[in-house]
Backbone as CSV, one residue per row, in Angstrom:
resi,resn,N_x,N_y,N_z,CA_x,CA_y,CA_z,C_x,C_y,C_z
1,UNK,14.702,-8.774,-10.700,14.163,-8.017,-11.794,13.984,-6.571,-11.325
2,UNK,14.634,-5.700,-12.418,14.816,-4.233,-11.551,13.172,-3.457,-12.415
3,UNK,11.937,-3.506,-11.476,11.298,-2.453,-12.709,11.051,-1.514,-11.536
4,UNK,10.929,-0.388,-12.183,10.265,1.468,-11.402,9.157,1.162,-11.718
5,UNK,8.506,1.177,-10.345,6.994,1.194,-10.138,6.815,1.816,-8.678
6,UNK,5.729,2.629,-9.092,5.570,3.457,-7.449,5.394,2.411,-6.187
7,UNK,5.016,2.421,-4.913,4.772,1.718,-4.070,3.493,1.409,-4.640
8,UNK,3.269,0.053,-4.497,2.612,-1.089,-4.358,2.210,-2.340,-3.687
9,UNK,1.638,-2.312,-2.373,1.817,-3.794,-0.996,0.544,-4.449,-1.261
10,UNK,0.724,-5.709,-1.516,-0.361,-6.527,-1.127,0.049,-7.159,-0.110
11,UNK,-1.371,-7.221,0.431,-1.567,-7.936,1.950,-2.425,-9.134,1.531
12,UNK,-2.085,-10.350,2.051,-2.796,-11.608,2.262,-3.052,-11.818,3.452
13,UNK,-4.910,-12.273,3.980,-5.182,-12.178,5.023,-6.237,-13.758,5.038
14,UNK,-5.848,-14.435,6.057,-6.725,-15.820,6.168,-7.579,-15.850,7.883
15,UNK,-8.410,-15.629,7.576,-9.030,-16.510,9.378,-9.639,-17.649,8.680
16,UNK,-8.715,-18.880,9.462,-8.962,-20.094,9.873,-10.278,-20.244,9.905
17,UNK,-10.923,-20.069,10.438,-12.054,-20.668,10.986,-13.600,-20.170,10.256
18,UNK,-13.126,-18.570,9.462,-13.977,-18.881,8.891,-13.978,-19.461,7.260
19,UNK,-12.575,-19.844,7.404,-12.005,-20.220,5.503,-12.957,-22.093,5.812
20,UNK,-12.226,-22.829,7.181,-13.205,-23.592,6.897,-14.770,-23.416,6.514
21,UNK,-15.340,-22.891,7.243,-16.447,-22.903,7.266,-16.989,-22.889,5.401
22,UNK,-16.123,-21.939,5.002,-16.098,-21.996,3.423,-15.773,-23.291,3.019
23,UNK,-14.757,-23.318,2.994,-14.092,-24.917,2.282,-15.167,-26.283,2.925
24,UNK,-16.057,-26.230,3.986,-16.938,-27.314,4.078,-18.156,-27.202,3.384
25,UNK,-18.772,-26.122,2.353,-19.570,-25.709,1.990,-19.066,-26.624,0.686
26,UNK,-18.185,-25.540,0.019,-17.019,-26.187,-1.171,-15.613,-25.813,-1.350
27,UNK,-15.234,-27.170,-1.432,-13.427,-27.243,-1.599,-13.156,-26.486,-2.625
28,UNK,-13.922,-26.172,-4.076,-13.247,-25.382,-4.740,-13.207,-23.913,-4.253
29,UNK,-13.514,-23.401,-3.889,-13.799,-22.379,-3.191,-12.947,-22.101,-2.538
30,UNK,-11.297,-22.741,-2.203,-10.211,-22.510,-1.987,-9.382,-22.213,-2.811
31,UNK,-9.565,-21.920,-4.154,-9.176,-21.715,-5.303,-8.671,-19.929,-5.826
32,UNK,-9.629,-19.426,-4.751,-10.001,-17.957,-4.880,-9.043,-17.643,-3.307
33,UNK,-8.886,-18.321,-2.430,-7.899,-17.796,-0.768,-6.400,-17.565,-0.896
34,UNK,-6.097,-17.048,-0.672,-6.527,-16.110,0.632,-7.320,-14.892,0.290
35,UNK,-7.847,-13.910,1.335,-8.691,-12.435,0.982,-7.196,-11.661,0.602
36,UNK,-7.412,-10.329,0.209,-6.115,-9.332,-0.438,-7.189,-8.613,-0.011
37,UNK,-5.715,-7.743,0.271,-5.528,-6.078,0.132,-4.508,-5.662,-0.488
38,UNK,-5.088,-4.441,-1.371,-3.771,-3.771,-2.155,-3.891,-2.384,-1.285
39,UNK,-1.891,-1.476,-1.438,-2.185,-0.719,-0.613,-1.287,0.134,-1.658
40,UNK,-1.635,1.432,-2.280,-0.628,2.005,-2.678,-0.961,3.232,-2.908
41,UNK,0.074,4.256,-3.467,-0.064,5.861,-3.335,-0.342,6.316,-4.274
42,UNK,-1.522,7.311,-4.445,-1.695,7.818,-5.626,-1.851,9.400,-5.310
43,UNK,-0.846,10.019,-5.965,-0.400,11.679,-5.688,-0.056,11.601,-4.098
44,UNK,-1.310,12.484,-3.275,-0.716,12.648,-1.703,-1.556,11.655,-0.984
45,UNK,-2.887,10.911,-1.736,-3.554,9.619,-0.890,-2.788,8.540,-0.610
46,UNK,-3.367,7.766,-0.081,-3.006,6.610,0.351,-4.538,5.617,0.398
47,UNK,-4.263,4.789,-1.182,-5.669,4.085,-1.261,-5.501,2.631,-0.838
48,UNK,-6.340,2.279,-0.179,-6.505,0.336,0.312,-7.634,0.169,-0.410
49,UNK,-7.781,-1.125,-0.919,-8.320,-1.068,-1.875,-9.005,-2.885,-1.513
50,UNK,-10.022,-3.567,-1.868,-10.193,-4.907,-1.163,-11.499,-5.220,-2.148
51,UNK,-11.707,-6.642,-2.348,-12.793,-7.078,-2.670,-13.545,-8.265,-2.400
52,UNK,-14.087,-8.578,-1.951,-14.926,-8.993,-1.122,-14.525,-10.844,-1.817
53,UNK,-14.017,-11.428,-1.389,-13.725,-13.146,-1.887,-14.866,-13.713,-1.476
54,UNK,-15.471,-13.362,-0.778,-16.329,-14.432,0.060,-17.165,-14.115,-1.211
55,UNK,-18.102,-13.150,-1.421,-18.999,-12.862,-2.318,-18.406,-13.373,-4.030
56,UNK,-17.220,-12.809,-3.914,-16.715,-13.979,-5.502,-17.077,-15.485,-5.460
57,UNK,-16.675,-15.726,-4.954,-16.798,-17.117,-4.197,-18.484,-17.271,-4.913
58,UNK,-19.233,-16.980,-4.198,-20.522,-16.968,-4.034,-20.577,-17.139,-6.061
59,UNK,-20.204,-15.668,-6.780,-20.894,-15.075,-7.658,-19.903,-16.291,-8.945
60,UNK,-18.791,-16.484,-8.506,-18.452,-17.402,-9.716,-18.985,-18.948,-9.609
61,UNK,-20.246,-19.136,-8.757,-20.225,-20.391,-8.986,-19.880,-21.292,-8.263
62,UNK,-19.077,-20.747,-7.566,-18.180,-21.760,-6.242,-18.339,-22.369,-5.443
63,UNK,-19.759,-21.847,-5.008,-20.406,-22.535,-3.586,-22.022,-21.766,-3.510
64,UNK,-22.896,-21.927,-3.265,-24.156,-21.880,-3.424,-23.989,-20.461,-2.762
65,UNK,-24.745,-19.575,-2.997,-24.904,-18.062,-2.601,-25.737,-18.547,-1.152
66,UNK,-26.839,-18.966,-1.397,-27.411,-19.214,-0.191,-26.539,-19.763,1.224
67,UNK,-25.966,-20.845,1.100,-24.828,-21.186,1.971,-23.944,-20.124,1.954
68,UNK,-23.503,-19.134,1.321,-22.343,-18.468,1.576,-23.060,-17.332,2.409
69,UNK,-23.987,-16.607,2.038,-24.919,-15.429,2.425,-24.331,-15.098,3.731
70,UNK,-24.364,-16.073,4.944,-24.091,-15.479,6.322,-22.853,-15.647,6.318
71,UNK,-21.686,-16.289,5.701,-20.410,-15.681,5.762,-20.096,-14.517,4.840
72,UNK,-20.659,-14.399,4.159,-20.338,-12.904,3.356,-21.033,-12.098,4.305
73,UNK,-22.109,-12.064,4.999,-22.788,-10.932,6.059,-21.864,-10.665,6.798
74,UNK,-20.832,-11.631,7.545,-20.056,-11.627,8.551,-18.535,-10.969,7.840
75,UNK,-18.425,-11.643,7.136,-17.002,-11.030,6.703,-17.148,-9.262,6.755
76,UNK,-18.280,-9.174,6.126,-18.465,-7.722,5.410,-18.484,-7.206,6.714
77,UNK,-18.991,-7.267,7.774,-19.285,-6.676,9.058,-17.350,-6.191,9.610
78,UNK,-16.801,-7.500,9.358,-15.699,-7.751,10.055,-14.824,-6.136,9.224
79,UNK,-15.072,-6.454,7.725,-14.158,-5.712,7.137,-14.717,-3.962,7.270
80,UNK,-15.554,-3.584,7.613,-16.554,-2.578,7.647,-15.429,-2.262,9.566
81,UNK,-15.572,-3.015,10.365,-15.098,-2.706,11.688,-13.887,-2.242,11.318
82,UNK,-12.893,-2.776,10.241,-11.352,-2.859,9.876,-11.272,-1.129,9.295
83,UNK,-12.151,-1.138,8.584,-12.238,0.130,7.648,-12.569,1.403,8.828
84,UNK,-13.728,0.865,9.360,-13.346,2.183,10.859,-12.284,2.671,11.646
85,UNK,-11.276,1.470,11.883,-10.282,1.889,13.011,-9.171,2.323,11.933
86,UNK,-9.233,2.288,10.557,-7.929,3.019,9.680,-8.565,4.359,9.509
């Protein structure tokens, strides 16, 4: 399919270990995985763009906020370190 569209990359990103930790909380909660990043150009920027799954997760219902709380603390930490070294 030929369409003109500026650059546009999504990135799909999984750690193992802490997706279980999700999915033993609740299986539906695999419903929403992998995490994304979108990456694309607007004029001379270059925007990445991300939203937080773990906390969706949490906010649609998916798995008790309370159980999720310290993996959303952690993720956010993780993605906060990611956002420094770009």
């Amino acid at each position: 399919m030929q369409i003109d569209y500026p650059k546009y990359t999504f990135i799909q990103v999984c750690n193992a270990k802490l997706a279980k930790k999700v999915l033993d909380i609740s299986k539906d909660a695999g419903v929403v995985f992998p995490c994304r990043f979108v990456v694309y150009e607007e004029g001379d920027a270059v925007i990445i763009a991300h939203t937080s799954v773990m906390r969706a997760i949490a906010e649609l219902g998916l798995a008790p906020e309370d159980e999720m709380a310290p993996i959303i603390e952690e993720t956010g930490r993780r993605v906060r370190e990611l956002w420094e070294k770009i």
